[in-house]
Backbone bond lengths (Angstrom), bond angles and torsions (degrees), N, CA, C in turn:
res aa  C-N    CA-C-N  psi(-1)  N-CA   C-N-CA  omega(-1)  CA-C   N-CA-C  phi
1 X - - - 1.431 - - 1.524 108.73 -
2 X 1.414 114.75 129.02 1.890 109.74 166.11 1.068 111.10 -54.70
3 X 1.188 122.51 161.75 1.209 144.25 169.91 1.859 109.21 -161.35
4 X 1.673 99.05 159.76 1.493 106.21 176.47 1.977 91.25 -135.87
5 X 1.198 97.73 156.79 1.357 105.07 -150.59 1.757 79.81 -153.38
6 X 1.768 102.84 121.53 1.551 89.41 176.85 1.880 93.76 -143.21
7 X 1.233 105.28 148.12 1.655 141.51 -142.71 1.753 91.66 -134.23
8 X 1.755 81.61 109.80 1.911 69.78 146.89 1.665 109.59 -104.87
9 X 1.487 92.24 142.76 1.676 104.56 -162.23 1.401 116.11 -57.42
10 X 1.750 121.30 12.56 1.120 104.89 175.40 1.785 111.81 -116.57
11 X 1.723 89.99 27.88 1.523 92.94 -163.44 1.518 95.87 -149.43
12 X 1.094 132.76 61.82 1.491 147.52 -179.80 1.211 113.39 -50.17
13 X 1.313 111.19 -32.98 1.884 103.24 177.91 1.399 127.44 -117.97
14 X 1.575 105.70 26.41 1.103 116.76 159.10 1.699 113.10 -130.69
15 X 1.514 113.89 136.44 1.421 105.96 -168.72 1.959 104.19 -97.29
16 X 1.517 93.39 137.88 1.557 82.27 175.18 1.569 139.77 -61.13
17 X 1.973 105.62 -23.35 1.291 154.51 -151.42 1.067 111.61 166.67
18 X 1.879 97.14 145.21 1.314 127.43 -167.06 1.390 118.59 -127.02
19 X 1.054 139.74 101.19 1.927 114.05 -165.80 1.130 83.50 -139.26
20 X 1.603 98.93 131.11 1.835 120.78 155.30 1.288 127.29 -81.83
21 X 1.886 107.86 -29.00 1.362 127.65 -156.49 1.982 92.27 -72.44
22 X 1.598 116.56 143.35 1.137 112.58 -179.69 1.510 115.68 -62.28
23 X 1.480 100.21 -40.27 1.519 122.18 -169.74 1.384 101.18 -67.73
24 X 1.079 131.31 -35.06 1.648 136.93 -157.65 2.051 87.42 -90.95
25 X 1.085 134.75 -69.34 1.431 151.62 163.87 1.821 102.44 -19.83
26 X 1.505 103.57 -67.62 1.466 111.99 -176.60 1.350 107.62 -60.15
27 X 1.196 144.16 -40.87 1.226 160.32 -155.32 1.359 103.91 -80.99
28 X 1.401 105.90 -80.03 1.601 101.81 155.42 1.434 154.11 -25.79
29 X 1.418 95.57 -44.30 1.382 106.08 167.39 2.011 124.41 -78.69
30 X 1.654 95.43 -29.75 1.332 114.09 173.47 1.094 106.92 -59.12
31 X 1.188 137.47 -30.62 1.644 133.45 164.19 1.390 133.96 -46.29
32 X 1.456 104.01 -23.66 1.260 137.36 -160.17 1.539 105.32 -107.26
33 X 1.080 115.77 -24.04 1.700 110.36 -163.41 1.142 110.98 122.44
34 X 1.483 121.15 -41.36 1.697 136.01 -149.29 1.583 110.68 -87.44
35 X 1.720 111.29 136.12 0.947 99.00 -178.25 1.368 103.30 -114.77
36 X 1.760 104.82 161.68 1.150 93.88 -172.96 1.646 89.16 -142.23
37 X 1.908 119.42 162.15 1.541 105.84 165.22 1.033 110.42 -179.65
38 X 1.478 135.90 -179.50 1.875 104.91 -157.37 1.992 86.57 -130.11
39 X 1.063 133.52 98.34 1.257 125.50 151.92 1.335 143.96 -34.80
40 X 1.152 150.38 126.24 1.604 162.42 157.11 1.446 107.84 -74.88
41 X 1.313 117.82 117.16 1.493 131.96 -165.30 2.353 80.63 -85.83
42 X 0.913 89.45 135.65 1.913 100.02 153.65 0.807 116.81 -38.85
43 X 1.201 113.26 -79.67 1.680 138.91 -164.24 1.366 109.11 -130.85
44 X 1.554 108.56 158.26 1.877 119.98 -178.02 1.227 98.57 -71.40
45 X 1.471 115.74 133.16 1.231 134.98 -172.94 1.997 86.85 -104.89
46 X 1.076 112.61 147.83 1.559 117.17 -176.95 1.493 100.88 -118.72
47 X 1.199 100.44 164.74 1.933 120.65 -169.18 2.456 76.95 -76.71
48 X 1.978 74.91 140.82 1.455 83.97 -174.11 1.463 134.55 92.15
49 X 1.570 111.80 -33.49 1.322 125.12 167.74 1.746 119.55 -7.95
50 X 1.320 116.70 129.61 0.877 114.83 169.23 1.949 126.56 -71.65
51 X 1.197 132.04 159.18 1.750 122.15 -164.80 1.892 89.85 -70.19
52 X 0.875 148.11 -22.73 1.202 137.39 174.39 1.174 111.44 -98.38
53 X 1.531 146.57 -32.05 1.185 119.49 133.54 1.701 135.77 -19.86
54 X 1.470 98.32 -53.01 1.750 95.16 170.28 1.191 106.62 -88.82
55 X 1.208 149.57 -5.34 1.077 134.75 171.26 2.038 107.35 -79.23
56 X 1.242 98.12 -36.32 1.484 99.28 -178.04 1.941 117.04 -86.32
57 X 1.336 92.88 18.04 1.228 96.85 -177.05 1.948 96.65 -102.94
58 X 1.312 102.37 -34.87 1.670 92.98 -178.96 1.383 107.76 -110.56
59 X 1.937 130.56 20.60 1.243 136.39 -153.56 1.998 96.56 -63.08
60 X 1.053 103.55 -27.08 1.814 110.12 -166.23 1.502 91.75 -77.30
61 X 1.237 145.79 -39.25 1.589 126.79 -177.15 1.516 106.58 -103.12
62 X 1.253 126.23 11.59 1.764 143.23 -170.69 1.716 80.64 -96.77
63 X 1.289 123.35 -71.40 1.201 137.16 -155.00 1.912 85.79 -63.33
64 X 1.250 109.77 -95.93 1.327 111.96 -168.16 2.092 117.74 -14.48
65 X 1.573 103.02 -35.81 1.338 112.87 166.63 1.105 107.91 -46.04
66 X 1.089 111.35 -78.05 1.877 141.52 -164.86 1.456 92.11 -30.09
67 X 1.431 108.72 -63.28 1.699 117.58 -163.67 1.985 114.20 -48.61
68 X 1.524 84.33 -61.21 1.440 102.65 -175.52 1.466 108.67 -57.48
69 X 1.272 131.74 -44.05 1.822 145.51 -174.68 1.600 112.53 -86.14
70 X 1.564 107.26 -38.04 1.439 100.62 -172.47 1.499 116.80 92.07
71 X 1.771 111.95 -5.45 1.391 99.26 164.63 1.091 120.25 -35.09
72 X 1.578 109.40 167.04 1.307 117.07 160.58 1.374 122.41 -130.44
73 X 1.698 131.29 -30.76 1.234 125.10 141.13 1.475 149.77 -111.85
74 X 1.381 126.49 178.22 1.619 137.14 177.00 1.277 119.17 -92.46
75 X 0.756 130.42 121.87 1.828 116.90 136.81 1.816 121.34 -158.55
76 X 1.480 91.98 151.29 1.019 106.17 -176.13 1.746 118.44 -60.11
77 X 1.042 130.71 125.74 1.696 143.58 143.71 1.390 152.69 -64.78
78 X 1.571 112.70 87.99 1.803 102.99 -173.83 1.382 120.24 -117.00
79 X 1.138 104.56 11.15 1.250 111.16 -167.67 1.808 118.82 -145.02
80 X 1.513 104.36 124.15 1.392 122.30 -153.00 1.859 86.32 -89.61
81 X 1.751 82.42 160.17 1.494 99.66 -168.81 1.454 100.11 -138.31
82 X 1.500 104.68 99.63 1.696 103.06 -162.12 1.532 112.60 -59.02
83 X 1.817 116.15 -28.33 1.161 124.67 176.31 1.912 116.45 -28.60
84 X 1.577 89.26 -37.68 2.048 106.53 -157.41 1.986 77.15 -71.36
85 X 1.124 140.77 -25.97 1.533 134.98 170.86 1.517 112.48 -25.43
86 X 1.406 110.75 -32.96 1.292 111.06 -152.03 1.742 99.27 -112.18
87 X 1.111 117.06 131.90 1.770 127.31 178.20 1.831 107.27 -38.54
88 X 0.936 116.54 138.95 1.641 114.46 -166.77 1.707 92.39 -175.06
89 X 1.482 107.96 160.01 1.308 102.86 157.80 1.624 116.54 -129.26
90 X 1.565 121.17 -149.47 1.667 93.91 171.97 1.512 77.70 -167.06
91 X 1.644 95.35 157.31 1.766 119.73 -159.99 2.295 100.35 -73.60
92 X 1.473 101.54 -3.88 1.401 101.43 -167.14 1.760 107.44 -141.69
93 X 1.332 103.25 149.32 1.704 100.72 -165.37 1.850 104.67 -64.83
94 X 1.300 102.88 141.58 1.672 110.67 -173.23 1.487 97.98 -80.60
95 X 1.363 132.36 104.55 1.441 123.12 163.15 1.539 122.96 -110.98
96 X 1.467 104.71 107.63 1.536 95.16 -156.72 2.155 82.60 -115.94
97 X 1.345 108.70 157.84 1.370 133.52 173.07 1.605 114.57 -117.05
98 X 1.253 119.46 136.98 1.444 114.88 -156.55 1.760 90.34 -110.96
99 X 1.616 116.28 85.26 1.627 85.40 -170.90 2.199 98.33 -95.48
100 X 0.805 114.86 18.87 1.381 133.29 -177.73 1.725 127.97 -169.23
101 X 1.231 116.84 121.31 1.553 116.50 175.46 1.547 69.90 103.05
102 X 2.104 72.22 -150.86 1.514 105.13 -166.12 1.621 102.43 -174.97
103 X 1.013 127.20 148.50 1.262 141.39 169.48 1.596 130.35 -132.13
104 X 1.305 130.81 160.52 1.584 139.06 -173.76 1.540 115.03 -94.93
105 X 0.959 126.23 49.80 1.218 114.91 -173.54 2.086 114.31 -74.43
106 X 1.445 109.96 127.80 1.281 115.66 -152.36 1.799 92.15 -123.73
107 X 1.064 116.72 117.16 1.676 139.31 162.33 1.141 122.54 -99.42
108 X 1.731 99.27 136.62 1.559 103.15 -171.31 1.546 102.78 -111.80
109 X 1.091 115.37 127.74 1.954 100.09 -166.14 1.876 95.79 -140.12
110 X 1.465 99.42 92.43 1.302 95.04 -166.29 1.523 139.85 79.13
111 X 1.486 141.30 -106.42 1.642 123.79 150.75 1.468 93.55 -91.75
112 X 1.263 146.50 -21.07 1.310 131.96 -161.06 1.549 103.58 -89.19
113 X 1.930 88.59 156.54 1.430 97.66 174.02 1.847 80.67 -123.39
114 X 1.711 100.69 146.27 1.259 109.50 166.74 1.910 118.34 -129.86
115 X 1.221 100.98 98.25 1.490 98.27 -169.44 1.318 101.29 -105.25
116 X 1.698 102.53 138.22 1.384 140.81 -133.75 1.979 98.59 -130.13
117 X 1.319 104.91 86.14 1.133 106.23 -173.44 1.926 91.81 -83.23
118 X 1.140 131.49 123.58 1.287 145.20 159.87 1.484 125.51 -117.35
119 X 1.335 105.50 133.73 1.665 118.36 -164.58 1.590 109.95 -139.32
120 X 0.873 106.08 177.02 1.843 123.81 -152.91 1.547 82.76 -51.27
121 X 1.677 110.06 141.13 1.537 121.25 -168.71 1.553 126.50 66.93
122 X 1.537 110.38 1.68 1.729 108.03 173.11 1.374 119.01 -66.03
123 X 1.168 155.82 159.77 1.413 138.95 148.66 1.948 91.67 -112.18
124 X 1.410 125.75 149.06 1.026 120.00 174.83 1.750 90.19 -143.61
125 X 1.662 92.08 134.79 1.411 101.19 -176.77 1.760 103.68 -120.86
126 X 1.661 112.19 106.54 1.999 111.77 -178.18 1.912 85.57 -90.65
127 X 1.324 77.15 118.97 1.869 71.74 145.22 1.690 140.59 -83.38
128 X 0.984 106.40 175.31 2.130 94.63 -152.07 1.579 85.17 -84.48
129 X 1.511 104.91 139.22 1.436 108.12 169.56 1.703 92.47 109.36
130 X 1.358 127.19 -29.00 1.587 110.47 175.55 1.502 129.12 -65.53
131 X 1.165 132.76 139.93 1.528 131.49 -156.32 1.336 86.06 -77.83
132 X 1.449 154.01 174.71 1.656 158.42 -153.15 1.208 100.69 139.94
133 X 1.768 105.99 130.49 1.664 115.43 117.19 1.085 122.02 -106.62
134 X 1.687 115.80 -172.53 1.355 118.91 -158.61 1.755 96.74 -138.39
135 X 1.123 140.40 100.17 1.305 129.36 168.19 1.654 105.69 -88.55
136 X 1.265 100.88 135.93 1.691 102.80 162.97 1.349 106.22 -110.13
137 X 1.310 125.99 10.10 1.703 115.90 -170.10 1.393 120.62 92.69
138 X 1.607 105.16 149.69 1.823 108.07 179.27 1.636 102.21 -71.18
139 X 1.377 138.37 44.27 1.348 110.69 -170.29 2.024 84.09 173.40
140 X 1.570 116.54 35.72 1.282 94.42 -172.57 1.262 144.49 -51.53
141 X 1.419 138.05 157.59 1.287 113.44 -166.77 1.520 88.05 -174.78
142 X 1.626 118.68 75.76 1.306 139.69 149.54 1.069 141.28 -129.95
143 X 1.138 117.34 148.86 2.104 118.25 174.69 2.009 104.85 -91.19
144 X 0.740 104.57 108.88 1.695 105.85 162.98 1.517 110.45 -112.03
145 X 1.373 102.51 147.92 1.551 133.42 162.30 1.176 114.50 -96.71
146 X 1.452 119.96 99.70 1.611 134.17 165.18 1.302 109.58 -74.58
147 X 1.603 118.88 112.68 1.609 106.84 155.20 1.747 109.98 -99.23
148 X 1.066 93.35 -179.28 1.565 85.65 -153.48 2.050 111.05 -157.20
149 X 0.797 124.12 163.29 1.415 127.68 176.40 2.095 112.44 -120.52
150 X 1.529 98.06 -43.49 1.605 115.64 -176.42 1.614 116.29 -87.50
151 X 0.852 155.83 62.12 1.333 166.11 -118.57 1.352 92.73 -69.79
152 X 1.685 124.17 -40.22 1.543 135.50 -169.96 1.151 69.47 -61.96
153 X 1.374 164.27 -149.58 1.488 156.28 4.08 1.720 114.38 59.89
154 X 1.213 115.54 151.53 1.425 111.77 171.16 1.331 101.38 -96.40
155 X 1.611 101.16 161.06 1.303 106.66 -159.63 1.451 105.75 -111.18
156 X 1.449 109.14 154.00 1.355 102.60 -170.71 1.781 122.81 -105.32
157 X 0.734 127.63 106.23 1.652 146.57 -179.35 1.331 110.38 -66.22
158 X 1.320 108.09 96.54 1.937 113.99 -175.42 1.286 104.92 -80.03
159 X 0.988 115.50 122.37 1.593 118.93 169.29 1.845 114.39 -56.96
160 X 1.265 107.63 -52.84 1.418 119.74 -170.72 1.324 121.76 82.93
161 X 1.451 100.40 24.27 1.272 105.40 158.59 1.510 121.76 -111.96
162 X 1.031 111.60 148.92 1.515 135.28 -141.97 2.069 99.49 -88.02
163 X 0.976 125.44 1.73 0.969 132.03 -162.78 1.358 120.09 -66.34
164 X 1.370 126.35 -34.23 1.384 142.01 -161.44 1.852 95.10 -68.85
165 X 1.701 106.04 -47.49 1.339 103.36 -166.45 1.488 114.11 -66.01
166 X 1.596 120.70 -3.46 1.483 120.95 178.70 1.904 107.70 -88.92
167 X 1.252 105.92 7.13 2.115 102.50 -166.86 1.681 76.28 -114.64
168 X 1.945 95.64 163.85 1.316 97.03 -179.81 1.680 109.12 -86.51
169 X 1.093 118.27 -177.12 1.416 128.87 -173.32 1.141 114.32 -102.94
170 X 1.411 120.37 166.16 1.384 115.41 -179.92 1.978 118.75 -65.57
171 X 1.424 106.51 -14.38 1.383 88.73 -155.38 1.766 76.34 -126.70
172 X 1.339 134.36 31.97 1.322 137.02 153.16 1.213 118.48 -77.04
């Protein structure tokens, strides 16, 4: 189940708020900049799927993005990059789609930390310039949909601050 889980950053092991509800989560985060929203795949995507298979399974709300934002590209995601562990930001908005797994993605927006548990059907939209990490877990095992503007990938800007290792983790 999603959930958003929000921390003031000087108090890591106690949460300020907890919300499961999508509407309560989306709402919340919309305050912030952040988007958030739960997708309906078309059609059954099967174990194995090819990246255009999943891509053509959510191409009707991929596209509608594109229009409204001005993206310009796709691609598919399976593979975690423990580096994104560490607080960083990036020059372009992070739009990742959860069409399998799930991941922790944790924002620092001022004293708050807001960690963003997202699972199969999340769309999560960081805008460029938000402090973030990204946990996928000791054992990842997801498909994401990157939309995107930089075809290289956006790049990631480590803060070097040490902060991420004080919030809990995805698989704590």
């Amino acid at each position: 189940m999603s959930s958003l889980t929000v921390y003031h950053q000087s108090t890591p092991d106690i949460p300020n708020k907890v919300l499961t509800h999508l509407e309560d989560i989306a709402a919340t985060l919309a305050e912030q900049g952040v988007r958030f929203e739960r997708w309906q795949a078309a059609a059954a995507i099967q174990a194995g799927a090819s990246d255009q298979d999943v891509i053509g399974a959510y191409q009707a709300s991929i596209d509608a993005l594109k229009a409204e934002k001005g993206y310009a590209g796709v691609e598919v995601t399976r593979e975690a990059d423990a580096r994104l562990l560490a607080e960083h930001t990036c020059d372009e908005d992070q739009l990742r789609f959860f069409a399998a797994g799930r991941g922790l993605f944790s924002l620092r927006i001022e004293d708050y930390i807001y960690a963003v548990l997202c699972e199969k059907g999340d769309l999560i939209g960081v805008p460029a310039g938000v402090r973030h990490w990204l946990d996928l877990g000791e054992e990842p095992r997801f498909v994401a949909i990157r939309v995107f503007n930089q075809v290289q990938g956006s790049v990631a800007n480590f803060t070097g601050d040490k902060i991420a290792a004080d919030f809990p983790r995805l698989d704590d």
